[in-house]
N, C-alpha and C positions, 0 to 999 in steps of 0.2 A: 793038446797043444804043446809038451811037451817034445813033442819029436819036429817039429818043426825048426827050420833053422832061423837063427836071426832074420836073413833077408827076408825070409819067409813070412816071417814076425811082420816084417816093415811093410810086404805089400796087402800083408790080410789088415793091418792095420791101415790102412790107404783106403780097401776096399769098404772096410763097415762104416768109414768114417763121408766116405761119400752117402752110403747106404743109412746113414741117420742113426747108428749105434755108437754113437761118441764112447760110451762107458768101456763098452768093449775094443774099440779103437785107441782109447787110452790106457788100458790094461797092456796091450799089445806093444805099442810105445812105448810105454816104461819096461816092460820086459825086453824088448829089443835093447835099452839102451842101456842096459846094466848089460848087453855083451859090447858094445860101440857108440860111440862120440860119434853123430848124425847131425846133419844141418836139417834135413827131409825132415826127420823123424821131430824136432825143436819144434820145427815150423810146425806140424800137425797138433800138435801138444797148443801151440800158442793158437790155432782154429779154435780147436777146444777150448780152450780159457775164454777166448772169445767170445765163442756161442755162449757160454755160461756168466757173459756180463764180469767177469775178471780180470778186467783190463790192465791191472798191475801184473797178475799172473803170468796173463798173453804178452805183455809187453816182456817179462822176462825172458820168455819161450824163443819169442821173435830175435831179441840180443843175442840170444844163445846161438842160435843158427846161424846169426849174422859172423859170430866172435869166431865158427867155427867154417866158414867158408863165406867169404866176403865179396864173392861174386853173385852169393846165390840172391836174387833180384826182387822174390814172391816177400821174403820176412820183412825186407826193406819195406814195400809197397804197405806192408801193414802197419806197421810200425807208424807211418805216416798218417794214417787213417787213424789210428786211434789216438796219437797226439793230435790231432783236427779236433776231435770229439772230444778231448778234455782242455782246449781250447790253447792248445800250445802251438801255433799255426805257423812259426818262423819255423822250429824244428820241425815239422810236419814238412815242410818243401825242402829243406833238407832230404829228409829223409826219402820222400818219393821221386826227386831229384837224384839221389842214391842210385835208387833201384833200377832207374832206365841205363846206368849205364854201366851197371852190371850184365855180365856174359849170361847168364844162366837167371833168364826171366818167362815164367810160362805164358806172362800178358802184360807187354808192356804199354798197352791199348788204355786198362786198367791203370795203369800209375798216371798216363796220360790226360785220360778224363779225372783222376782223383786231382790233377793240378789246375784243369779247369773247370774245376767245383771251386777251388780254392781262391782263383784268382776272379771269380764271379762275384765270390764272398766281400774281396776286396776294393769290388768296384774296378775289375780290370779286365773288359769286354773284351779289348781288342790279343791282349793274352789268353785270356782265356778260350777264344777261337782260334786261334792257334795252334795248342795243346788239342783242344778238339777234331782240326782238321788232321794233325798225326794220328790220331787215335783212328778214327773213320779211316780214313788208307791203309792203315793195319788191317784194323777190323772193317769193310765196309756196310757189314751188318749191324752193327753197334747201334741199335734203335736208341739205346739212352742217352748216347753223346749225339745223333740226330737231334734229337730232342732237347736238349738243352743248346745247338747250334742254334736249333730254330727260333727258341727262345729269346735268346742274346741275337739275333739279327732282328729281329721286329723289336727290340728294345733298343737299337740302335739308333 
């Protein structure tokens, strides 16, 4: 692995980490990024913390990438998620609110449904169908935000 170049580094590290080798995905990441300052590479790192229930970790990961390209949309959309989960919900819409309107977002289908989770939470139907209806036009396969449409219209 030595001969391989940084980018190189970035996209094998990309690969194991879909393929369920976090360890080695993160091996890969940290040696990439002792050659470059990476927003991609933050954000993988912050999956990882993630998966391992580290959510201080992953939240640092997430700021990093965000601190080093502020367009990029995915660390946003996290960020937001896991202040949900540790019950921080005004910075949480913030922060998924961020992320759509960031240029460089691989699913903004996902920040979408993450704010009508949110706004469901709050008792706010008619928003949170909303949010849902953009997400479904994006994605119109999106069985989950189907699913929670259907939900909130028979509870309506």
């Amino acid at each position: 692995m030595e001969n391989l170049t940084p980018e190189d580094k970035l996209e094998a590290a990309k690969f194991f980490y879909k393929a369920g080798d976090i360890d080695r995905s993160e091996f890969l990441l940290k040696s990439f990024l002792e050659h470059k300052e990476d927003h991609e590479a933050y954000f993988f790192l912050g999956l990882i913390e993630n998966q391992r229930t580290n959510w201080q970790r992953g939240l640092y990961y997430f700021y990093r990438s965000v601190e080093i390209n502020s367009e990029y949309g995915n660390p946003c959309n996290e960020i937001g998620i896991l202040l949900l989960r540790m019950g921080r919900e005004r910075e949480s819409v913030y922060w998924l609110k961020k992320s759509l309107r960031c240029t460089l977002n691989d699913a903004p289908h996902i920040s979408l449904f993450n704010l009508a989770t949110l706004y469901k939470i709050w008792n706010r139907p008619e928003r949170s169908l909303q949010y849902l209806h953009k997400a479904i036009v994006i994605k119109p396969d999106f069985e989950e935000a189907k699913r929670l449409r259907e939900e909130l219209n028979t509870g309506i």
